[in-house]
DRENTI-769233 format. One record per atom (N, C-alpha, C, O): residue number from 1; residue in three letters; x, y, z; atom name. Coordinates in nm, 2 decimals. Example, Ala and Ser with C-alpha at 12.3 -4.5 7.8 and 13.67 -1.06 7.14 Angstrom:
<atoms>
mifi->1	sese->Ala	px->1.32	py->-0.57	pz->0.78	rolum->N .
mifi->1	sese->Ala	px->1.23	py->-0.45	pz->0.78	rolum->CA .
mifi->1	sese->Ala	px->1.32	py->-0.33	pz->0.78	rolum->C .
mifi->1	sese->Ala	px->1.42	py->-0.33	pz->0.85	rolum->O .
mifi->2	sese->Ser	px->1.28	py->-0.22	pz->0.71	rolum->N .
mifi->2	sese->Ser	px->1.37	py->-0.11	pz->0.71	rolum->CA .
mifi->2	sese->Ser	px->1.29	py->0.00	pz->0.79	rolum->C .
mifi->2	sese->Ser	px->1.34	py->0.11	pz->0.80	rolum->O .
</atoms>
This chain:
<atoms>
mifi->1	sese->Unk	px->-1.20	py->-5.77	pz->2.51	rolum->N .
mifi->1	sese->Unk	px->-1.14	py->-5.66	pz->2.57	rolum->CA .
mifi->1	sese->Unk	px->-1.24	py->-5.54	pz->2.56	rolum->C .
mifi->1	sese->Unk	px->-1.32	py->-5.54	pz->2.47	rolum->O .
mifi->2	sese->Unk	px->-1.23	py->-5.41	pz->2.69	rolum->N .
mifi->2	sese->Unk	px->-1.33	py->-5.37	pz->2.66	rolum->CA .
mifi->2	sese->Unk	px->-1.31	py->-5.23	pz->2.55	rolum->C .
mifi->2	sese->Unk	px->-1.21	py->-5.26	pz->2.48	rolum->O .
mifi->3	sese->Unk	px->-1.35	py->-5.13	pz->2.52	rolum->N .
mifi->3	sese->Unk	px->-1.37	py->-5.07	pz->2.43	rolum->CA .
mifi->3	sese->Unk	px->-1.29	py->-4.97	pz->2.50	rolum->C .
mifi->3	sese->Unk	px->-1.21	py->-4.92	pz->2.42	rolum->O .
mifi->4	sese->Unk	px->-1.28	py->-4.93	pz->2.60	rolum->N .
mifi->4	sese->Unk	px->-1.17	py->-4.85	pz->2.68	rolum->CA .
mifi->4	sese->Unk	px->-1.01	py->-4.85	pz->2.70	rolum->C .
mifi->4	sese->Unk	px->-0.92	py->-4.78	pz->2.71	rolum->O .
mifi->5	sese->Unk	px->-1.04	py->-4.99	pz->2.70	rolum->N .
mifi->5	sese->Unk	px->-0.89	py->-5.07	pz->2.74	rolum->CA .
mifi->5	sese->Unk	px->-0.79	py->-5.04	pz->2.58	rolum->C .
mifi->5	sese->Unk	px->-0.67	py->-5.02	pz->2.56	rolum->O .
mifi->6	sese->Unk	px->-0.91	py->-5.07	pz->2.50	rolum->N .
mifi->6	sese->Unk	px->-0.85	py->-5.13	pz->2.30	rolum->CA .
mifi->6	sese->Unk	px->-0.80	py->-4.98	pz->2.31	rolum->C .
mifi->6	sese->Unk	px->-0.68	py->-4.96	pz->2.26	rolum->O .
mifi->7	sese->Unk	px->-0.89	py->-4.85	pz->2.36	rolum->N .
mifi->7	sese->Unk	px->-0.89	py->-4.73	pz->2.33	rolum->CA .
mifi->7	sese->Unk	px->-0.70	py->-4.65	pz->2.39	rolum->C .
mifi->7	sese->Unk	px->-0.62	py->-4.57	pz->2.34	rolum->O .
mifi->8	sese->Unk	px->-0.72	py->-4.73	pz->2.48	rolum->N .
mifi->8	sese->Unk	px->-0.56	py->-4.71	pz->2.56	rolum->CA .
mifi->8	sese->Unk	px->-0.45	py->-4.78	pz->2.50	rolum->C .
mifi->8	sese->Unk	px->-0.34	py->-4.73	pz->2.51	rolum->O .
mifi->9	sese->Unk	px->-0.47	py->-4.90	pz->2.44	rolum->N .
mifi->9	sese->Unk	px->-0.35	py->-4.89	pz->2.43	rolum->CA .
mifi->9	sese->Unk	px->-0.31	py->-4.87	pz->2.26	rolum->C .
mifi->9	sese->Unk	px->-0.19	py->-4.89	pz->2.22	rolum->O .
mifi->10	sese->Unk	px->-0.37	py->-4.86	pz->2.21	rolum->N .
mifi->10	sese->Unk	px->-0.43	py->-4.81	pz->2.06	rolum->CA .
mifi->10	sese->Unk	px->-0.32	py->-4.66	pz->2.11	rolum->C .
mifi->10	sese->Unk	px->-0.22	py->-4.63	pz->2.04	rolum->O .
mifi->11	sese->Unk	px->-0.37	py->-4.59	pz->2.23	rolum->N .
mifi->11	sese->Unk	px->-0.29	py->-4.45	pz->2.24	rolum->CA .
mifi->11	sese->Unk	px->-0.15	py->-4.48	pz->2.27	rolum->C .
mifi->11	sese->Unk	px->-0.07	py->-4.40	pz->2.21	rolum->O .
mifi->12	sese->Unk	px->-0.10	py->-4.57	pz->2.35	rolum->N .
mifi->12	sese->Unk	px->0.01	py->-4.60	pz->2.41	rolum->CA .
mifi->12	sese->Unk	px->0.12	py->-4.64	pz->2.30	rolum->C .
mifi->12	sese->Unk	px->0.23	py->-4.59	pz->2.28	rolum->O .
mifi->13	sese->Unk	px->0.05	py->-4.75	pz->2.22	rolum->N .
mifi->13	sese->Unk	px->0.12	py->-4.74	pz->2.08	rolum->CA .
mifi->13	sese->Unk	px->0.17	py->-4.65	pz->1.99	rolum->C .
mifi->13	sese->Unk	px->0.26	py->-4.67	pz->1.90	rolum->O .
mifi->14	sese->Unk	px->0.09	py->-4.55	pz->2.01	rolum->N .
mifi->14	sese->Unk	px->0.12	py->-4.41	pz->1.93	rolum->CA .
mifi->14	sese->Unk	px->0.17	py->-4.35	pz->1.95	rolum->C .
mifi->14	sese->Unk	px->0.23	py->-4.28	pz->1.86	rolum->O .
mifi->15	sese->Unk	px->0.19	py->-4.35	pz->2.12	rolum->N .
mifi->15	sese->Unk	px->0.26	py->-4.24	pz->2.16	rolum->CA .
mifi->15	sese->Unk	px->0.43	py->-4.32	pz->2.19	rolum->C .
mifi->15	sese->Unk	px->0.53	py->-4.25	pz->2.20	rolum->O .
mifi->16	sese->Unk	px->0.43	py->-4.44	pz->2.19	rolum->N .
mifi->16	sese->Unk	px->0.52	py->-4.51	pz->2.15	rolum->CA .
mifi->16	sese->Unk	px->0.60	py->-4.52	pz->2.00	rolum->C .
mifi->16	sese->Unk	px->0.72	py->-4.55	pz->1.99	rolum->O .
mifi->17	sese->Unk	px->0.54	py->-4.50	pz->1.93	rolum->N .
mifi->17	sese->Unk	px->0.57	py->-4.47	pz->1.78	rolum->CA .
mifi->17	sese->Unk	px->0.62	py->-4.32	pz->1.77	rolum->C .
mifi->17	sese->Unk	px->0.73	py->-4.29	pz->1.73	rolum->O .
mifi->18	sese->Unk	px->0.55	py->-4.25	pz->1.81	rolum->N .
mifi->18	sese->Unk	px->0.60	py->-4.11	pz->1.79	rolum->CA .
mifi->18	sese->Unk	px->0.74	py->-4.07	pz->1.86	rolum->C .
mifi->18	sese->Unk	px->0.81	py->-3.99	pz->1.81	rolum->O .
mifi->19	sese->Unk	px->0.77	py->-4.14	pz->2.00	rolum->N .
mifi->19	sese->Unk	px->0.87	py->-4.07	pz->2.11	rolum->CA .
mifi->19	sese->Unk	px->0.97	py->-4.21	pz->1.98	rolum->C .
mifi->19	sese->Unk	px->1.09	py->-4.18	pz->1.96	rolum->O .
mifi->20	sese->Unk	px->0.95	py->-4.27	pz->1.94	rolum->N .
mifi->20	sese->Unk	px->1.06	py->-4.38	pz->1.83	rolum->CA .
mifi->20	sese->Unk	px->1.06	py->-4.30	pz->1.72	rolum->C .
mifi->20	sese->Unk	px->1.18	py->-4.32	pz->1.68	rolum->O .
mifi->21	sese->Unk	px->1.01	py->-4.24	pz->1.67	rolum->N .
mifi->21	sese->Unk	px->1.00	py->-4.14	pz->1.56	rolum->CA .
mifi->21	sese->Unk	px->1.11	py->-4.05	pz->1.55	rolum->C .
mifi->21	sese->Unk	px->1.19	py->-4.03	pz->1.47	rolum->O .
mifi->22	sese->Unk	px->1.08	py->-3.98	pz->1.68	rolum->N .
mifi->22	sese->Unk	px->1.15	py->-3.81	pz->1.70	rolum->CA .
mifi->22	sese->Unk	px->1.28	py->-3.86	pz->1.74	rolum->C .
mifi->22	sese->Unk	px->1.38	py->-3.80	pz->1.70	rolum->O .
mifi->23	sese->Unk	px->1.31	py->-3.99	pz->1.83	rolum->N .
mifi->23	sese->Unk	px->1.45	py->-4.03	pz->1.84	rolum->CA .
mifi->23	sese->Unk	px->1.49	py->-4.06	pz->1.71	rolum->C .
mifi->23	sese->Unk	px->1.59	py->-3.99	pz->1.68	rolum->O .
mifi->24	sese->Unk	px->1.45	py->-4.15	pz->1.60	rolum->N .
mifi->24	sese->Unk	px->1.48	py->-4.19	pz->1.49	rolum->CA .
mifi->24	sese->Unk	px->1.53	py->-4.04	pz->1.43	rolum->C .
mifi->24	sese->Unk	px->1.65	py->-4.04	pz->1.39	rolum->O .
mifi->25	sese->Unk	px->1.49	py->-3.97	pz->1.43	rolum->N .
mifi->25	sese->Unk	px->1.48	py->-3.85	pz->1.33	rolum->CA .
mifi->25	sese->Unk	px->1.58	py->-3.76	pz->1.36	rolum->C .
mifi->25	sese->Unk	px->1.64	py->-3.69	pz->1.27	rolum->O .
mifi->26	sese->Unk	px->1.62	py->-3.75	pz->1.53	rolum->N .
mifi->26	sese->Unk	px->1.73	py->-3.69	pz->1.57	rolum->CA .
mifi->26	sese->Unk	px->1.83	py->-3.74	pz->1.57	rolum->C .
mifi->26	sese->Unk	px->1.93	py->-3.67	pz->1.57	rolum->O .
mifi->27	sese->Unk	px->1.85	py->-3.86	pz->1.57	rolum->N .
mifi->27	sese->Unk	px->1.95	py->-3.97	pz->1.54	rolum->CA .
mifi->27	sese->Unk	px->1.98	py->-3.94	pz->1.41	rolum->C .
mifi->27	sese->Unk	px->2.10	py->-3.94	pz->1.39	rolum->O .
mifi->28	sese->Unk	px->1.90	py->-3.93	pz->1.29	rolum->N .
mifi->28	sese->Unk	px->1.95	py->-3.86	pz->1.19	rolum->CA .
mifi->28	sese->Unk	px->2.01	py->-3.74	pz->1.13	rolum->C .
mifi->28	sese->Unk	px->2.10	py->-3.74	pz->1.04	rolum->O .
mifi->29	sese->Unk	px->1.95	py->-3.65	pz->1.19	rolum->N .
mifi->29	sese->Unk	px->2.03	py->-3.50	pz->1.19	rolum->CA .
mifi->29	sese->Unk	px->2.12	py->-3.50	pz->1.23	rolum->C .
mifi->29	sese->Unk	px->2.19	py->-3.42	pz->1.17	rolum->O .
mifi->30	sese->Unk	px->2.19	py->-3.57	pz->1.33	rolum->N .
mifi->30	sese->Unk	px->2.29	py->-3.56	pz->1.36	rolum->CA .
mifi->30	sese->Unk	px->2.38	py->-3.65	pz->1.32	rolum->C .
mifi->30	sese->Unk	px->2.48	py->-3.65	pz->1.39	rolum->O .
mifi->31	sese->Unk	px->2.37	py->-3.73	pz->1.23	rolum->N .
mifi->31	sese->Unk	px->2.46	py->-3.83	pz->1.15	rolum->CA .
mifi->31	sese->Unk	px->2.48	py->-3.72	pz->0.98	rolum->C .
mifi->31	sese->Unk	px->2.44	py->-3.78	pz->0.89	rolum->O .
mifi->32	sese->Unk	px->2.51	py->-3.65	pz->0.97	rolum->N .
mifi->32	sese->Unk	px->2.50	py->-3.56	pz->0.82	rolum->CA .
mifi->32	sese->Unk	px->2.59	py->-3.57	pz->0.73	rolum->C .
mifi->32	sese->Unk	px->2.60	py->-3.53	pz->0.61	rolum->O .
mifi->33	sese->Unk	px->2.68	py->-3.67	pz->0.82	rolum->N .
mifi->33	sese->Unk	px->2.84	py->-3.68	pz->0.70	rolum->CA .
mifi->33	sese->Unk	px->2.84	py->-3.74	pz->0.58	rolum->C .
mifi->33	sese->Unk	px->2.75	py->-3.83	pz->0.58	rolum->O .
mifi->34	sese->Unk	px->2.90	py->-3.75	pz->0.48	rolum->N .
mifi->34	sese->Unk	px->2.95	py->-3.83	pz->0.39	rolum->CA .
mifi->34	sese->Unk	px->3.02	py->-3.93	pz->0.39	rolum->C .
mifi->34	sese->Unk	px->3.14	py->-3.94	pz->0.44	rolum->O .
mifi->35	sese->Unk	px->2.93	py->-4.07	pz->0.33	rolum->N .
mifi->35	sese->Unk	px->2.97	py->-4.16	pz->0.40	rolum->CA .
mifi->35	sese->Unk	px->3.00	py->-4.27	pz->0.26	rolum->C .
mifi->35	sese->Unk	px->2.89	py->-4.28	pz->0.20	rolum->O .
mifi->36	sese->Unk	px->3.08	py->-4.32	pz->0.21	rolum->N .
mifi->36	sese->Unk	px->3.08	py->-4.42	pz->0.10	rolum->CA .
mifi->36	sese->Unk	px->3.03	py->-4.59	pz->0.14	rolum->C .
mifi->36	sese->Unk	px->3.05	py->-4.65	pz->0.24	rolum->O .
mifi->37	sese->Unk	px->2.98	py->-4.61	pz->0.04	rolum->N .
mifi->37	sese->Unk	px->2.91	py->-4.71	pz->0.06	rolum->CA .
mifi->37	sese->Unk	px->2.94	py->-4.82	pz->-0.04	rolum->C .
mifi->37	sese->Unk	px->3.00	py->-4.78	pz->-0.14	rolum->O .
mifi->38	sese->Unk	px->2.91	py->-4.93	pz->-0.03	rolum->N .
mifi->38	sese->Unk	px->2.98	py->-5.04	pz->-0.13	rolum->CA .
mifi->38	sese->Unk	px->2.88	py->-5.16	pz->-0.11	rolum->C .
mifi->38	sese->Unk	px->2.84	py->-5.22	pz->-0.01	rolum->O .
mifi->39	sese->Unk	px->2.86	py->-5.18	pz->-0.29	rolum->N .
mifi->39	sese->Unk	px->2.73	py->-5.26	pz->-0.27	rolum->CA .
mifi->39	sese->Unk	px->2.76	py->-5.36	pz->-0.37	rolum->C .
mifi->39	sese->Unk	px->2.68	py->-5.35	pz->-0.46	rolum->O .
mifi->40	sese->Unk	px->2.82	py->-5.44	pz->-0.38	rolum->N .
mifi->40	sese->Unk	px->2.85	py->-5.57	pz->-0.46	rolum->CA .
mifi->40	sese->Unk	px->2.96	py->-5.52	pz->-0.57	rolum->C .
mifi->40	sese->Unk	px->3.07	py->-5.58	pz->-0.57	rolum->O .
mifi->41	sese->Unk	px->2.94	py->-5.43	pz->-0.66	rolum->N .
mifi->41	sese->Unk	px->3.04	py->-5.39	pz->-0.76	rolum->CA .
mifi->41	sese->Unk	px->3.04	py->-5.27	pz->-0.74	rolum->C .
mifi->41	sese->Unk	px->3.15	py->-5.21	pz->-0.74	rolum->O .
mifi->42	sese->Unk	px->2.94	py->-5.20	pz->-0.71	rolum->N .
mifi->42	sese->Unk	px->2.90	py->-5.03	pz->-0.68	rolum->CA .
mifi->42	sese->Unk	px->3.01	py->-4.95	pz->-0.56	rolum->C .
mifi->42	sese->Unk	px->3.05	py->-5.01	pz->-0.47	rolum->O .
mifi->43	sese->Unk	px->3.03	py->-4.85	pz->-0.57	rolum->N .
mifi->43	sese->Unk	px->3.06	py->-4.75	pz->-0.48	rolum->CA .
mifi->43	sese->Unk	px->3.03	py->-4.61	pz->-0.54	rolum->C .
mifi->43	sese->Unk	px->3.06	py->-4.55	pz->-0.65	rolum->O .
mifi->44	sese->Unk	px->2.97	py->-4.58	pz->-0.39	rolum->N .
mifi->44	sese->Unk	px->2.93	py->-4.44	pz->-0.43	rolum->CA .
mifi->44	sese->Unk	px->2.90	py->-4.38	pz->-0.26	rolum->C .
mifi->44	sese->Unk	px->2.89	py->-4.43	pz->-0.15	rolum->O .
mifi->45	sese->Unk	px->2.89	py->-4.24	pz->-0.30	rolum->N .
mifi->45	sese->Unk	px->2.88	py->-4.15	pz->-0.14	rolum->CA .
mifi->45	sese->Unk	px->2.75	py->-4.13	pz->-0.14	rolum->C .
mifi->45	sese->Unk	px->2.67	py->-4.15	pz->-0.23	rolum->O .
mifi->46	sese->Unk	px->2.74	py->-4.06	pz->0.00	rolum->N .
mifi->46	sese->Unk	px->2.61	py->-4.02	pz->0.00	rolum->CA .
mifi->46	sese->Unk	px->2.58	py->-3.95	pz->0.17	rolum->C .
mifi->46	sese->Unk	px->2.65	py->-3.97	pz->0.27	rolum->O .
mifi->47	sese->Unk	px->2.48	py->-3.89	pz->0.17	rolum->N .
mifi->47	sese->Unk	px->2.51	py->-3.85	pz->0.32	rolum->CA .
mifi->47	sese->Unk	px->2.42	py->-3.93	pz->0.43	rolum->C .
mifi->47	sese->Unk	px->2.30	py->-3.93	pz->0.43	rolum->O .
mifi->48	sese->Unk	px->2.48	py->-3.98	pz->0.52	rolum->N .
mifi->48	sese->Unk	px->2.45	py->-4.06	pz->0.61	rolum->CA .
mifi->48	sese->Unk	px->2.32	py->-4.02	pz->0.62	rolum->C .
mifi->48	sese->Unk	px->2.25	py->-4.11	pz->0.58	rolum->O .
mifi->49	sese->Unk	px->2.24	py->-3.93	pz->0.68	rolum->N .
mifi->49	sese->Unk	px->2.12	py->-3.90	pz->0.71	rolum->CA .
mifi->49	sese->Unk	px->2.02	py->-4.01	pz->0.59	rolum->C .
mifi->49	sese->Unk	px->1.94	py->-4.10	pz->0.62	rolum->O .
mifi->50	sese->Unk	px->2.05	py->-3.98	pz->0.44	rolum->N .
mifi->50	sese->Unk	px->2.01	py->-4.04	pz->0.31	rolum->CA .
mifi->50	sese->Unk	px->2.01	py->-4.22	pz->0.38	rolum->C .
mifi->50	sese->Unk	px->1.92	py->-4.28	pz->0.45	rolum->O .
mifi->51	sese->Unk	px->2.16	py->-4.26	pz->0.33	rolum->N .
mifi->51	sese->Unk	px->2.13	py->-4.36	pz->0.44	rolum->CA .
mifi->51	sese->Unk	px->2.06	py->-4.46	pz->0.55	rolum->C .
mifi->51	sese->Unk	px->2.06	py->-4.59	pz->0.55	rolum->O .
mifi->52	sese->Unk	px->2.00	py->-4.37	pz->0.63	rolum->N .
mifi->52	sese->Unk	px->1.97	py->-4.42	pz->0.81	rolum->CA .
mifi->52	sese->Unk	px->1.80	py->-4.43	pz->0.75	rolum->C .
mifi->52	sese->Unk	px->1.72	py->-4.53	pz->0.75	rolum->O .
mifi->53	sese->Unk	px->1.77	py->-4.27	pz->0.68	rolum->N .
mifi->53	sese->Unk	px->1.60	py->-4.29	pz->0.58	rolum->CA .
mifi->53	sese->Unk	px->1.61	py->-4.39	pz->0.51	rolum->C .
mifi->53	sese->Unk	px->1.55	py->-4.49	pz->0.56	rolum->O .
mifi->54	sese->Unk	px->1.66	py->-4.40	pz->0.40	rolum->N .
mifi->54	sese->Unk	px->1.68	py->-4.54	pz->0.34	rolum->CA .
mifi->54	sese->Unk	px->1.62	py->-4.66	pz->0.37	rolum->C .
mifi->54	sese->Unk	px->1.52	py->-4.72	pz->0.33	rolum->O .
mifi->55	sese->Unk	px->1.74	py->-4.69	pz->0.49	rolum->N .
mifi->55	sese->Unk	px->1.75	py->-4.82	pz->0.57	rolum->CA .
mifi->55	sese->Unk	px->1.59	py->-4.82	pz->0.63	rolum->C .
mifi->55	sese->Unk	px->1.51	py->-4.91	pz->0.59	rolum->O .
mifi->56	sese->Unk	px->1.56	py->-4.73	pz->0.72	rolum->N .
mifi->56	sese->Unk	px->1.46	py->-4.76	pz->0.73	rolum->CA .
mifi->56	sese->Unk	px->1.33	py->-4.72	pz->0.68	rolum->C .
mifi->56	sese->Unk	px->1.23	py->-4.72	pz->0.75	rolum->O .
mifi->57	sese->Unk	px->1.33	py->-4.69	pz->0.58	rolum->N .
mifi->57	sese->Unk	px->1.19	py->-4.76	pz->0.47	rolum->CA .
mifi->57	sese->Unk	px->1.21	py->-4.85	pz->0.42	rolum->C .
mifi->57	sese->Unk	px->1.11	py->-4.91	pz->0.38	rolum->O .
mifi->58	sese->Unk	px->1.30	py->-4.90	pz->0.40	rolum->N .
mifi->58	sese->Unk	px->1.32	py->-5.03	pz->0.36	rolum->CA .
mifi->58	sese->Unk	px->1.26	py->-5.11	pz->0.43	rolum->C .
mifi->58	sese->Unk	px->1.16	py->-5.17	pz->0.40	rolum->O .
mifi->59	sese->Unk	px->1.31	py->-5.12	pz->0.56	rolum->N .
mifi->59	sese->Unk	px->1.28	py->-5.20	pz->0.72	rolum->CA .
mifi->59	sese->Unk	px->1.10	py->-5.21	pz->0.69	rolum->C .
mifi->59	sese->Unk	px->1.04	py->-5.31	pz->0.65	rolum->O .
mifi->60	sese->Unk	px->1.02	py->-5.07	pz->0.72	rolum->N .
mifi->60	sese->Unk	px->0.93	py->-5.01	pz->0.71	rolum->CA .
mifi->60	sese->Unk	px->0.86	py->-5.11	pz->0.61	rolum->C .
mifi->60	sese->Unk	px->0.76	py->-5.17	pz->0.64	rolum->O .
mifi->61	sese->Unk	px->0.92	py->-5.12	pz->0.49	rolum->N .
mifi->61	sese->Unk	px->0.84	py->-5.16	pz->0.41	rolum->CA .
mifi->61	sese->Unk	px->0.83	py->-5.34	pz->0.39	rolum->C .
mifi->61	sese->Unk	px->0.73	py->-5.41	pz->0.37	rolum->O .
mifi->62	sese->Unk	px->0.94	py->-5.39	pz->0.41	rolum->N .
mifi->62	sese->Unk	px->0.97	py->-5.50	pz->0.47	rolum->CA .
mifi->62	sese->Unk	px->0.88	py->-5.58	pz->0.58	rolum->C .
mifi->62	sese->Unk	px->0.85	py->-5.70	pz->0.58	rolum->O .
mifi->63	sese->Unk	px->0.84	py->-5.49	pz->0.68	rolum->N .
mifi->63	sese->Unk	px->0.75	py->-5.53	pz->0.79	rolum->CA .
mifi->63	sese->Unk	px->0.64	py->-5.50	pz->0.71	rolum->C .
mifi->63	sese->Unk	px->0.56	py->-5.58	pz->0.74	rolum->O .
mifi->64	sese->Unk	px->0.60	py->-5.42	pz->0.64	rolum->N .
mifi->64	sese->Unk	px->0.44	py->-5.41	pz->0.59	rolum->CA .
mifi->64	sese->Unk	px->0.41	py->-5.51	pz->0.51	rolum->C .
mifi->64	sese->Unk	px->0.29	py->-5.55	pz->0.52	rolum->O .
mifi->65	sese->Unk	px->0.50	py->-5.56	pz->0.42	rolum->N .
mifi->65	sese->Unk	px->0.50	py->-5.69	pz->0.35	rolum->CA .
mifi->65	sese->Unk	px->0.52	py->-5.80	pz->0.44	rolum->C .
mifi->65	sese->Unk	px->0.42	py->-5.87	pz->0.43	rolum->O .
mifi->66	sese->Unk	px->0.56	py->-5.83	pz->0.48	rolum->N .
mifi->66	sese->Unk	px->0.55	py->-5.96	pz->0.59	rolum->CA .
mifi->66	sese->Unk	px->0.40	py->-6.00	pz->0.64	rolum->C .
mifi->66	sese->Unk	px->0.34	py->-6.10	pz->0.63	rolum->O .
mifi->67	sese->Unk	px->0.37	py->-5.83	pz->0.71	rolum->N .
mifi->67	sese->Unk	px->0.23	py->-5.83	pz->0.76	rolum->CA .
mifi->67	sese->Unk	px->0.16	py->-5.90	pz->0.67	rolum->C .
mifi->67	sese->Unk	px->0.16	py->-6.02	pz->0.67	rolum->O .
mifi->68	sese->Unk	px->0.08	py->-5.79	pz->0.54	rolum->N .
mifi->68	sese->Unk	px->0.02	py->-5.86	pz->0.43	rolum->CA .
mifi->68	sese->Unk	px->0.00	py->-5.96	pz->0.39	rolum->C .
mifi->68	sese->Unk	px->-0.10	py->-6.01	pz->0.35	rolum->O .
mifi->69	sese->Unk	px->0.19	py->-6.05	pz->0.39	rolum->N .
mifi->69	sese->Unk	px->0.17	py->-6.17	pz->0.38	rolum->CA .
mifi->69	sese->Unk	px->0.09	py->-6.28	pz->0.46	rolum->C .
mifi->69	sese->Unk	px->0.00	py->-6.36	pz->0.42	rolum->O .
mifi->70	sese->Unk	px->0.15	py->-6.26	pz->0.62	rolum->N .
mifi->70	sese->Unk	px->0.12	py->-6.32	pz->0.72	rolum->CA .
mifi->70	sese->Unk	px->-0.07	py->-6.32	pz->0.72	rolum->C .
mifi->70	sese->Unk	px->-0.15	py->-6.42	pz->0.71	rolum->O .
mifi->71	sese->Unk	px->-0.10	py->-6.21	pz->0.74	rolum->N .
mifi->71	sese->Unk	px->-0.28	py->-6.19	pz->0.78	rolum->CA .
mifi->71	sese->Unk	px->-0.36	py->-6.26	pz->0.60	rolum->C .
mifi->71	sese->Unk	px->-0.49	py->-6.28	pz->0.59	rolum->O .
mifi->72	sese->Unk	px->-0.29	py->-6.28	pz->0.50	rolum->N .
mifi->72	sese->Unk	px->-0.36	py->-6.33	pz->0.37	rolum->CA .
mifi->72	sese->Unk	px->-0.34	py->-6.50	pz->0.39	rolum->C .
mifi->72	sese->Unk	px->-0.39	py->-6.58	pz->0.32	rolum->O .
mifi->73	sese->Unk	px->-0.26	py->-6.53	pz->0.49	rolum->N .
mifi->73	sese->Unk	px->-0.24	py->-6.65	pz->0.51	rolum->CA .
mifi->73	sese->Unk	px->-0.30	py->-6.76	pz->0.59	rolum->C .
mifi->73	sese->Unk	px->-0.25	py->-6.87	pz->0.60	rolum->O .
</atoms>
């Protein structure tokens, strides 16, 4: 592939990540409520925004580990 092409879509991804970002992020502000949650014996509140961040670093980190796995393999 040439050095132009890698160069494009290297940006297209980014700018792909970023417009998934700012939706992610607005999608959270506007979720702000108090929300209870139940986790095998646990309950406890918390505010949804907490939540949705959470969830995804979790995701986030889940996919980074997979990666690492997958490419040492």
């Amino acid at each position: 592939m040439a050095e132009s092409a890698r160069k494009f879509y290297g940006n297209l991804k980014l700018f792909f990540a970023a417009v998934l970002g700012a939706l992610l992020l607005l999608f959270a502000i506007q979720n702000t409520a108090q929300v209870e949650l139940s986790v095998l014996f646990w309950t406890f509140e918390a505010r949804r925004i907490v939540v949705i961040s959470l969830s995804f670093l979790v995701g986030l980190a889940i996919g980074w580990l997979l990666k690492a796995h997958r490419t040492k393999a």
